[in-house]
C-alpha positions as CSV (number, residue, x, y, z in Angstrom):
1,X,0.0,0.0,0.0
2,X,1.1,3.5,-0.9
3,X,1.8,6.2,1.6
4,X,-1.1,8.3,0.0
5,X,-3.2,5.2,0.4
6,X,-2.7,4.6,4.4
7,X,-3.2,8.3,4.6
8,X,-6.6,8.5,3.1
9,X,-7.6,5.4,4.9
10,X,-6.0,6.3,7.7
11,X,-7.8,9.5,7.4
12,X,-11.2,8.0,6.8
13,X,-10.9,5.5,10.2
14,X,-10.2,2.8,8.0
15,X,-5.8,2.3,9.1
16,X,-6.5,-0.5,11.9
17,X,-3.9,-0.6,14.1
18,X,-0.9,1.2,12.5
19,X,-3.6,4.4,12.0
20,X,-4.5,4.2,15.8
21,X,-0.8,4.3,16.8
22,X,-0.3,7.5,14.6
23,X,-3.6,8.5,15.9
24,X,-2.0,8.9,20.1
25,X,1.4,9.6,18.5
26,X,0.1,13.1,17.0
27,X,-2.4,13.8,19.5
28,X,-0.1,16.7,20.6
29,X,0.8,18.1,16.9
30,X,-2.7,18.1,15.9
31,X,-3.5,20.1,19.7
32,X,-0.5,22.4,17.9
33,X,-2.0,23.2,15.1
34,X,-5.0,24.2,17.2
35,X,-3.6,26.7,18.7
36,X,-1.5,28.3,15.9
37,X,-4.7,28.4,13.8
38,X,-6.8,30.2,16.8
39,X,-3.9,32.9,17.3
40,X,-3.9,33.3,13.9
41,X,-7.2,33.8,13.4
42,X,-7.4,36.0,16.3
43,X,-4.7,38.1,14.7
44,X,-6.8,38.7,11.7
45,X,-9.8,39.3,13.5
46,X,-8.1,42.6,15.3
47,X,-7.2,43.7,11.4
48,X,-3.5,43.3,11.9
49,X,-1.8,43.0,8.4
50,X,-5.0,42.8,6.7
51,X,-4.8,44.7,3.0
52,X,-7.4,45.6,1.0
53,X,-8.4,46.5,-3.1
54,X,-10.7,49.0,-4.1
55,X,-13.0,46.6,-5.8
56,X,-15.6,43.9,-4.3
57,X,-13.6,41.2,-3.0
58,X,-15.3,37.4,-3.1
59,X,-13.8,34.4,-2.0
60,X,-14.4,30.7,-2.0
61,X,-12.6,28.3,0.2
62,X,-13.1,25.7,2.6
63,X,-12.2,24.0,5.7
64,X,-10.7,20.8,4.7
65,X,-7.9,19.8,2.8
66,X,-9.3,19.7,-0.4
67,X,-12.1,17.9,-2.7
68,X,-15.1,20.6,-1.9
69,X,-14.8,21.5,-5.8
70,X,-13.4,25.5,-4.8
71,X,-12.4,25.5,-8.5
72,X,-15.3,24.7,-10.7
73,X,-17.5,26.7,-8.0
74,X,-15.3,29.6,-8.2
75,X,-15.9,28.9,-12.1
76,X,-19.4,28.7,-12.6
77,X,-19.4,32.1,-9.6
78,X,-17.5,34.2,-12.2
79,X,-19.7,33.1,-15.0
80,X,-22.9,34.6,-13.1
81,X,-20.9,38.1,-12.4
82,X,-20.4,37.9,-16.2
83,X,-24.1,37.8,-16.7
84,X,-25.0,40.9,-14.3
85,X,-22.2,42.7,-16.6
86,X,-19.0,42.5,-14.5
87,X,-15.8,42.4,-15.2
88,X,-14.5,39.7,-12.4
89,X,-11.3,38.4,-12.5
90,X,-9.7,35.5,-11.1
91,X,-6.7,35.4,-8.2
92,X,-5.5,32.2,-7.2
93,X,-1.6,31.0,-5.3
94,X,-1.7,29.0,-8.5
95,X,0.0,25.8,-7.1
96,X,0.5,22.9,-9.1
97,X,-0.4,25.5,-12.3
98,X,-3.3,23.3,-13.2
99,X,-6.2,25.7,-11.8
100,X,-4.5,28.3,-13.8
101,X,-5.4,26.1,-17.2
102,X,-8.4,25.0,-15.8
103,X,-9.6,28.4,-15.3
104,X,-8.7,29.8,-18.3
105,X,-10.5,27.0,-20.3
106,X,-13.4,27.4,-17.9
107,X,-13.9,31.1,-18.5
108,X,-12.0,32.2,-21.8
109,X,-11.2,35.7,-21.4
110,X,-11.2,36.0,-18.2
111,X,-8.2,37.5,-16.6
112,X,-6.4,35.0,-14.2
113,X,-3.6,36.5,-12.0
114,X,-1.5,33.9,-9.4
115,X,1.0,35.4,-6.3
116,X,2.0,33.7,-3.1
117,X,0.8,36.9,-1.8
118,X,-3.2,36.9,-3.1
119,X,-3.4,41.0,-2.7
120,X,-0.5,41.6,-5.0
121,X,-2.7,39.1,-7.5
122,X,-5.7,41.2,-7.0
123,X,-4.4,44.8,-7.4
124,X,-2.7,43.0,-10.8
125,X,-6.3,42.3,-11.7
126,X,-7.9,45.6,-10.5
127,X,-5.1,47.8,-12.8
128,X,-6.1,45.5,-15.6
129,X,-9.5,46.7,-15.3
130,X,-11.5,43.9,-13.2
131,X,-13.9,45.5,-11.4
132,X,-14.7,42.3,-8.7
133,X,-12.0,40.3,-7.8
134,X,-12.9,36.2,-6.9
135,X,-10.1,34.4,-4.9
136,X,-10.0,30.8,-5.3
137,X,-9.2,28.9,-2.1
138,X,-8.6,31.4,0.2
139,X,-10.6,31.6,3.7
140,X,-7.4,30.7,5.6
141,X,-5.7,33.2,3.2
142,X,-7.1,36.3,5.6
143,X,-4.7,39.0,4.7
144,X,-6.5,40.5,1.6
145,X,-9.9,41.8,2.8
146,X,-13.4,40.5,1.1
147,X,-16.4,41.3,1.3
148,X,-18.1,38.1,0.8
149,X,-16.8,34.5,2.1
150,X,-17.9,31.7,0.6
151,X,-17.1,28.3,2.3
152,X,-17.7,25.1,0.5
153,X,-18.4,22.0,2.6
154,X,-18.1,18.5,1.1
155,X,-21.5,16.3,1.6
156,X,-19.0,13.3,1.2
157,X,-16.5,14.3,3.5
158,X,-18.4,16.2,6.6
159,X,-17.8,15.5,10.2
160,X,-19.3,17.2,13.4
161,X,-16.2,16.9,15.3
162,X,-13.8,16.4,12.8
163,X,-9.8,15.7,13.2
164,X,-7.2,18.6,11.9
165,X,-3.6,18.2,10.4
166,X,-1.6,15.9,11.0
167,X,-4.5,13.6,12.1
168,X,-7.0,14.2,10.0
169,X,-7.8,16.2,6.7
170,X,-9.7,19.4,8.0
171,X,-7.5,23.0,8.2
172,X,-10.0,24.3,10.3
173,X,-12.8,23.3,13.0
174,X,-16.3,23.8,12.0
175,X,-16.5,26.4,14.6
176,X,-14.6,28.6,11.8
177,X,-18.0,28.7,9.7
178,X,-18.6,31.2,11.9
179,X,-16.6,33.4,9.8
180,X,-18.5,32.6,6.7
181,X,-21.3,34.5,4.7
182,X,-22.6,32.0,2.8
183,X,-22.1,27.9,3.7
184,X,-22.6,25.8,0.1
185,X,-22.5,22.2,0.5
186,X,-21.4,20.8,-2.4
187,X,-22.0,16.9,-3.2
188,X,-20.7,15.0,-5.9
189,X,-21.5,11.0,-5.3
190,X,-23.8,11.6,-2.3
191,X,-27.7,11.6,-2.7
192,X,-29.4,14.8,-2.5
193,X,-31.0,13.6,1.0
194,X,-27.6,13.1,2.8
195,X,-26.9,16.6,1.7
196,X,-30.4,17.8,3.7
197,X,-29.3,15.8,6.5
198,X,-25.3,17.9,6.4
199,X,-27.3,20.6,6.1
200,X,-29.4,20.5,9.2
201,X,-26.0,19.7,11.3
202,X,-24.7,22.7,9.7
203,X,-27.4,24.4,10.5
204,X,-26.5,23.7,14.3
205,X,-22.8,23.9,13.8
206,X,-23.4,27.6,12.6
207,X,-26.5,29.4,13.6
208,X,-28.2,31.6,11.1
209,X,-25.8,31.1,8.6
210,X,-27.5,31.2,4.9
211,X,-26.7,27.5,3.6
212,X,-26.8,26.8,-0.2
213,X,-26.9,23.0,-1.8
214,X,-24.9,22.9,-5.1
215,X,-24.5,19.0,-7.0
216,X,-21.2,19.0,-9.1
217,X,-22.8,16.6,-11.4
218,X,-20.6,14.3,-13.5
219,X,-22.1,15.5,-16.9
220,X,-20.5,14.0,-20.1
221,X,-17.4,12.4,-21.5
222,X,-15.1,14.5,-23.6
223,X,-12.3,13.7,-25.8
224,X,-9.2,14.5,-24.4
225,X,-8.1,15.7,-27.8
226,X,-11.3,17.1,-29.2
227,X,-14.1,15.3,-30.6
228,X,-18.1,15.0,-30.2
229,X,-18.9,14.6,-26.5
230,X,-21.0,11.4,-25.3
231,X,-23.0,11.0,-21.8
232,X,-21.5,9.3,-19.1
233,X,-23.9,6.6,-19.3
234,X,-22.4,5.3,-22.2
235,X,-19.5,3.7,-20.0
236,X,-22.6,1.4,-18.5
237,X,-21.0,-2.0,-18.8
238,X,-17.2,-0.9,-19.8
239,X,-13.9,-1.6,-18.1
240,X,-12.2,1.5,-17.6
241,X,-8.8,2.8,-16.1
242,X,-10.0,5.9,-13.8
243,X,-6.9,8.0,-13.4
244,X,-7.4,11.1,-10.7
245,X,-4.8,13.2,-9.1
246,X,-7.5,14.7,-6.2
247,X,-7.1,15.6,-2.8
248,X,-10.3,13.4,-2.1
249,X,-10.3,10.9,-5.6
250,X,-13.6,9.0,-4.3
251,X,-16.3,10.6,-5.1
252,X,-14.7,10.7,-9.0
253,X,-14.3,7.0,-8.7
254,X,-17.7,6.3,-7.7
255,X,-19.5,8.8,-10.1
256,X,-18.0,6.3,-13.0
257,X,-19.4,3.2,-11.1
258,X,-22.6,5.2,-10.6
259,X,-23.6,5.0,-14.4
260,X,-22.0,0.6,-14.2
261,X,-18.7,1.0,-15.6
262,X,-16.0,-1.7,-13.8
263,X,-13.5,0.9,-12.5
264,X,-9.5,0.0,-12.0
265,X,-8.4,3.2,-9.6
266,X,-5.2,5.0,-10.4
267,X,-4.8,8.1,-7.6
268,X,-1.9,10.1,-7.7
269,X,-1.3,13.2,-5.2
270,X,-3.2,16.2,-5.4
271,X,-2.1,18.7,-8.1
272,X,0.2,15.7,-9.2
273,X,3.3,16.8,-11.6
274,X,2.6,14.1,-14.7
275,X,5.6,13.2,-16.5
276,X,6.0,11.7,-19.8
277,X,6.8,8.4,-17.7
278,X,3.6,8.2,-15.9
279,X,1.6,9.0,-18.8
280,X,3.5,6.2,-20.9
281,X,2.6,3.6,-17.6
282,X,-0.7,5.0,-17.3
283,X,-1.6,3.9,-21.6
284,X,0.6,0.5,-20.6
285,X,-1.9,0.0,-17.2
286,X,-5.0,0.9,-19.3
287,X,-4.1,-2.0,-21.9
288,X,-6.5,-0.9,-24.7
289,X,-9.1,0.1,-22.4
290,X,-10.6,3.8,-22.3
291,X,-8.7,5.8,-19.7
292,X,-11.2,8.0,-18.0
293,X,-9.5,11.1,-16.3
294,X,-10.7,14.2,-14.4
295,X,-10.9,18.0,-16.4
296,X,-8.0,19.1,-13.9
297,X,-6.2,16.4,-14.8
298,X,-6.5,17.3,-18.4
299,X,-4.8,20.3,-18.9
300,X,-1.6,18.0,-17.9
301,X,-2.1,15.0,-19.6
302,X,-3.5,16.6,-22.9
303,X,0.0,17.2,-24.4
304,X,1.5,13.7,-23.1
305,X,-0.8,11.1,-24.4
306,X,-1.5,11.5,-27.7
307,X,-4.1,9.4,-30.1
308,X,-5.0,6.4,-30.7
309,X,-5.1,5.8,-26.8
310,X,-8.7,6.5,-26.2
311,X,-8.9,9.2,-23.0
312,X,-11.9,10.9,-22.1
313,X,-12.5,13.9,-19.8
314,X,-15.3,14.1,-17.1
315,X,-16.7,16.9,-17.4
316,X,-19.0,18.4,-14.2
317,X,-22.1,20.6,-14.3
318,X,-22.5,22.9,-11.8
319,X,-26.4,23.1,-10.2
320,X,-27.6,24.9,-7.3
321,X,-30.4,22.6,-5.9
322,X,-31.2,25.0,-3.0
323,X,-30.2,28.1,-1.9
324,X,-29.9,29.9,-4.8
325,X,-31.6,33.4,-4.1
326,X,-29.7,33.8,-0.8
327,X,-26.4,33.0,-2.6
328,X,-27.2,35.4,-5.1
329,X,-28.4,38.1,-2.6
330,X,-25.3,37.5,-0.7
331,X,-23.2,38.5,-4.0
332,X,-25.7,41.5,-4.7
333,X,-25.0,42.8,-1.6
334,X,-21.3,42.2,-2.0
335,X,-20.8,44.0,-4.8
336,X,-22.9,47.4,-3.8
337,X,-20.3,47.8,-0.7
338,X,-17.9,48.7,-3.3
339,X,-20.1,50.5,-6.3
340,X,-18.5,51.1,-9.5
């Protein structure tokens, strides 16, 4: 078993007893972590080192490692500021350069700026002419001001009382919702009444907070290389080589045996580095079968496997199920504290 397989299991409750070990060992690191995260936070709170830009700020984050789909949310979020006849741009760290792509095939002509620092990203946008600026994965990243934070919670992934790093996959407690403006649980694999029931524990978790429920549906198939999409039911029956490089690959797994296809997993880390090696043992694992591979993923592997190896890219749609007209007075508002 791979390191980045014990982790997730371990992660999940699933390590037996190697995972309960590490479990007592870093007790005390995760009790750490805590407490750096509160006196940061605390910090912020005051408005020590907080910058800001002259245009509505809005961010999307999280509180767990990963897998609450910040990117194709903060996506599909532009796309509506485009429709009211904004001008939003999009500032990101840009680790791993594959939101960067992603982004910019997501929202052609959109302006994308990237900067360890996210306020020197945002002024780049504002002095190219963006009048809102939308910060992907960025509630921990408090030193730029917003005026709108929206956290994303994953229906798959939720826990009550969950464990922090090192011991578990959460950067915050869910006593930091508290901070938020808007909560959306997003679900990928989970039914629609699992999200009602993480909703009503949010609910309790963070009183009076508005909640929204957004499914990041797995849509269609796309070529990798171009080519007439097909529906994702059309794997119904197929043996396929699923290839994900997620923080939190389940959810993509299981969409694919959702719609009856016979998945062989092949995780890598998230924001994995693919080399022309792995893409070479990825055709040689697949052995004639399609590959099926995520849309982040694609912006990597596009120039590295080329035809007749049959890849094909799951594309997600974005739906709000509930929620919708608080999310969108919540962005209404946020952009009348800064008019243009």
């Amino acid at each position: 078993m791979s390191l980045r397989s014990f982790v997730t299991r371990w992660w999940a409750g699933e390590g037996g007893a190697a995972a309960a070990v590490l479990d007592a060992a870093l007790l005390p690191a995760e009790w750490a972590f805590r407490g750096i995260v509160r006196a940061r936070n605390r910090r912020f709170d005051r408005g020590i080192g907080v910058e800001s830009v002259p245009v509505p700020v809005i961010s999307v984050g999280n509180i767990g490692v990963g897998g609450a789909g910040k990117t194709p949310f903060s996506a599909w979020l532009v796309a509506r500021l485009r429709e009211w006849g904004r001008t939003p741009g999009i500032a990101l760290r840009g680790y791993g350069g594959d939101e960067v792509i992603l982004h910019r095939e997501l929202n052609p002509g959109v302006r994308v700026a990237t900067a360890a620092r996210r306020v020197e990203a945002a002024r780049e946008l504002v002095a190219a002419g963006c009048d809102v600026v939308v910060l992907d994965d960025a509630f921990q990243h408090r030193r730029l001001a917003r005026d709108l934070d929206v956290v994303l919670v994953a229906v798959e992934t939720w826990e009550r009382a969950p464990r922090l790093i090192p011991r578990g996959p959460w950067r915050e407690d869910v006593t930091a919702l508290a901070r938020a403006d808007v909560v959306v649980l997003t679900r990928k694999s989970a039914p629609a009444a699992r999200a009602g029931e993480v909703a009503a524990e949010v609910a309790l978790a963070a009183p009076g907070k508005p909640i929204a429920i957004c499914h990041l549906a797995a849509d269609r198939l796309a070529p990798l290389h171009g080519g007439e999409v097909r529906p994702l039911s059309s794997l119904a029956g197929m043996d396929v080589l699923a290839v994900a490089a997620l923080a939190m690959p389940g959810p993509f797994f299981d969409a694919l045996r959702g719609v009856g296809a016979k998945v062989e997993e092949d995780a890598y880390p998230d924001h994995h580095p693919f080399s022309a090696a792995d893409a070479l043992r990825i055709v040689s694992r697949a052995m004639g079968r399609p590959i099926v591979i995520t849309r982040k993923d694609a912006v990597k592997l596009r120039a590295l496997i080329s035809p007749p190896a049959a890849v094909w890219v799951l594309e997600q749609a974005v739906r709000i199920e509930s929620g919708g007209d608080v999310l969108d007075e919540a962005l209404r508002r946020a952009l009348e504290a800064k008019p243009k």
